[in-house]
Each structure stands twice: as C-alpha cells, then as structure tokens.
N, C-alpha and C positions, 0 to 999 in steps of 0.2 A: 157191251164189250164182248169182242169172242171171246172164247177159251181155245188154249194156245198150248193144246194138248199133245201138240208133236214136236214142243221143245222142249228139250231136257239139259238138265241140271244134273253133272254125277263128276263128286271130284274125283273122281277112278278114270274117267273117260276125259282125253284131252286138256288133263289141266284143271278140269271145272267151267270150260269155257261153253258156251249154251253148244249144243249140239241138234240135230232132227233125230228124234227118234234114239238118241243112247247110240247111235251110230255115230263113227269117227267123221262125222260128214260137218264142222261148225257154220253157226250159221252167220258169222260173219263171211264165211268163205261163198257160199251159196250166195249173199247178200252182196260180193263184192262181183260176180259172175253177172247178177241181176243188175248191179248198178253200171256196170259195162256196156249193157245192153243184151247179154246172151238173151235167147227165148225159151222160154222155158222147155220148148221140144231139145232147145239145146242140152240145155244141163241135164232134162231127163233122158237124153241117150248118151250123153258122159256118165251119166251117173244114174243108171237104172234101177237101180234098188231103193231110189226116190222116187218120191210120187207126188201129182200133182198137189193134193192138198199140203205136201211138205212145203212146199214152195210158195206157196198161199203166206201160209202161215209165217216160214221166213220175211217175203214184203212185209208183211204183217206187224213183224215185231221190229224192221228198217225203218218204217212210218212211226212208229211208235218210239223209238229209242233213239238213243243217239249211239251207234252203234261203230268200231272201228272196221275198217274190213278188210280180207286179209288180200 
C-alpha cells in the first residue's frame, strides 16, 4: 500500500476536510477536477503550487475511498 504522505488532516485548515499538503487546495476538489476529465497539465497550471506527485496521490485516495467531490 502507498503512503499517502501529501494528504493532510488539520481541523484548522478547511473544516478538517483531507487537504494536499495543509494547503487550502481539498482533495475532493482536486478529485472532482480529475473526475471531469481535466489532465493533470491542467490543474497543475490552475493550480501551480501543486505538484505532480500531489495529484498521484489525490487518484490515489479517489480509488481507494469513496470519496464526495466538490
């Protein structure tokens, strides 16, 4: 199983709602961008202070979970 080291948990940040990295970026939101179809070039030039393995890792926990999105 990976480790899933770039989602974070912080009830300070958004609620408590899983996050990338402690940034306001959740990962259902990132997750619902993905399940649209954006590519990931997309999102990482909306949203540049992401990085590819963030987005890994997002899929990652969409496969794994049942997850709402935003």
């Amino acid at each position: 199983m990976k480790e899933l080291d770039r989602i974070t948990i912080d009830s300070n940040v958004m609620a408590g709602k899983p996050c990338v990295r402690g940034l306001r970026v959740t990962v259902s939101m990132i997750a619902g961008l993905q399940k649209a179809g954006r590519t990931s070039a997309e999102i990482l030039e909306a949203y540049p202070y992401l990085e590819k393995e963030d987005l890994e890792q997002v899929a990652e926990v969409a496969r794994r979970d049942s997850i709402e999105v935003d």
